[in-house]
C-alpha positions, 0 to 999 in steps of 0.5 A: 466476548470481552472489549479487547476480543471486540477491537480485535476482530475489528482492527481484522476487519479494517485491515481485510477492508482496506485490502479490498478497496486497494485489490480494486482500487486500481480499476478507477484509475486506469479509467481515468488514465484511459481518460487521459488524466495520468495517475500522478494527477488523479492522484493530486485531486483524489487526495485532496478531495479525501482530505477535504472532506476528511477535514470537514469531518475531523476539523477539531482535530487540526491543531494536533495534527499541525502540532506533533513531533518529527515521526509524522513527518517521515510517516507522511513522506514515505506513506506518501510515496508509498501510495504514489508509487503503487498508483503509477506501478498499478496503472502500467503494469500487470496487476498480479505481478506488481502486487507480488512485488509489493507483497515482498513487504513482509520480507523488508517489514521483518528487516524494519521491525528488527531494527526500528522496534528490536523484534528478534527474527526467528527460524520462521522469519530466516525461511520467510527471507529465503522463500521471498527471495526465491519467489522474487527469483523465479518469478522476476527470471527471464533469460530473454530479458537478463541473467539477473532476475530483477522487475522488468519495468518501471512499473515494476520498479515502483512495485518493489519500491512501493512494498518497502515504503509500505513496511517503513509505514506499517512500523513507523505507524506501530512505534508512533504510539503518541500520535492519534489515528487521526493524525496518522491518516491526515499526514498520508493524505497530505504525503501524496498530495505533496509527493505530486506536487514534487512529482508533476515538474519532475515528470512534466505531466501537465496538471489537468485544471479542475474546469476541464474535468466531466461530471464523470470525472469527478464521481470516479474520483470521489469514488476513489476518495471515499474509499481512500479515507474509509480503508486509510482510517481502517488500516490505520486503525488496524495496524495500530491494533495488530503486530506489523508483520500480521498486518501484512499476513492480513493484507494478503487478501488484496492479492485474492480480490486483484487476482479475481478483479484483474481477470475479469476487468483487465483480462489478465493472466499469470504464467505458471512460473509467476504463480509458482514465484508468488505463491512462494511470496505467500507462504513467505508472508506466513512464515512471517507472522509465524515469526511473529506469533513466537515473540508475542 
């Protein structure tokens, strides 16, 4: 087996990997809310709690990450969001229909990556658009809500919005060649701290002071660092390696591991139609990387 086979195989494995940990990571959270710590600010101590330790670890590698062009500017901003909003979409939502809203993703990454890294949309990638749209559709209508098929709260809201920060993320992450691994992980990290820090006036949450956490606070959010840095590095990693729009085929994982988790943690269910609507969005998803296969 050659070197690039080996890299190959586990770029898979950092994107399948990071895909569990946020299949389930939304479980931590929703105890901490429970708790009475919103997601915003267990958002704040859980990445700096990551990027603490991840400093500790990486230290030699600051000064490239405080020296570097625009692009890691925008990767951490939107990175930021991106992670944020999916927190706050995950706690009050339900976990199925905010993951396929998210999983819109490869719809808006195919639109980024025409446009941002001039990839051609093929046939497979015009039907991946038309099967994203219609599973959005038959899985957003409700004639009891609205004529017009679109997220019904605001968690869904940031659903929605979360996937296209994703996409945005996945391709700036792809043409942002000259910036290391490292770099890349670092700046999402400090994207959310900042995100909270502008979000908590914004939504006048009160940011919980440190002494007033349990010890089981703090495990559950050590927990959730160690996580975060161990799918934030794999992710990166593999997203580097592999073309976005498989990166995102691959990432389709997570809706297994939140479909599984979510019926046995939360008691979750879907309505036919729902299921109807998101399996749409997946095949949506392979029509994706079809496209893609053909530039390759």
């Amino acid at each position: 087996m050659s070197n690039s086979d080996n890299k190959n195989y586990f770029a898979v494995f950092g994107l399948l990997f990071g895909a569990f940990c946020w299949g389930v990571i939304w479980y931590p959270y929703r105890i901490m809310n429970d708790a009475g710590v919103s997601g915003i600010v267990s958002s704040f101590y859980t990445y700096i709690i990551a990027s603490t330790i991840a400093g500790v670890f990486f230290a030699r590698y600051w000064r490239n990450v405080f020296n570097v062009p625009l692009s890691i500017i925008w990767l951490s901003l939107i990175a930021g969001w991106t992670n944020l909003s999916y927190v706050l979409a995950i706690i009050d939502g339900e976990v199925m229909r905010v993951m396929l809203l998210f999983y819109l993703s490869p719809l808006w990454t195919l639109i980024f990556a025409h446009f941002m890294l001039g990839e051609k949309t093929q046939l497979s990638g015009i039907l991946a658009i038309f099967a994203s749209l219609l599973g959005a559709y038959i899985m957003l209508y409700d004639p009891a809500l609205s004529s017009i098929p679109l997220p019904a709260n605001k968690a869904e809201w940031l659903a929605l919005s979360s996937g296209i920060g994703f996409s945005l993320t996945n391709v700036i992450t792809r043409k942002s060649t000259h910036l290391s691994l490292r770099a890349k992980s670092f700046a999402i990290g400090m994207g959310v701290i900042i995100m909270c820090l502008i979000a908590i006036p914004i939504t006048q949450v009160r940011l919980t002071s440190p002494m007033d956490f349990s010890l089981t606070h703090w495990l559950v959010m050590t927990l959730i660092a160690i996580m975060l840095i161990a799918a934030t590095l794999l992710v990166q990693y593999g997203v580097t390696k592999i073309e976005a729009t498989r990166a995102s085929v691959l990432f389709l994982f997570e809706l297994v591991v939140a479909a599984i988790a979510s019926y046995y943690l939360a008691n979750e269910h879907m309505s036919f139609h729902e299921w109807i609507g998101g399996m749409l969005i997946v095949l949506a998803a392979i029509f994706a990387a079809l496209n893609n296969k053909q530039q390759v």
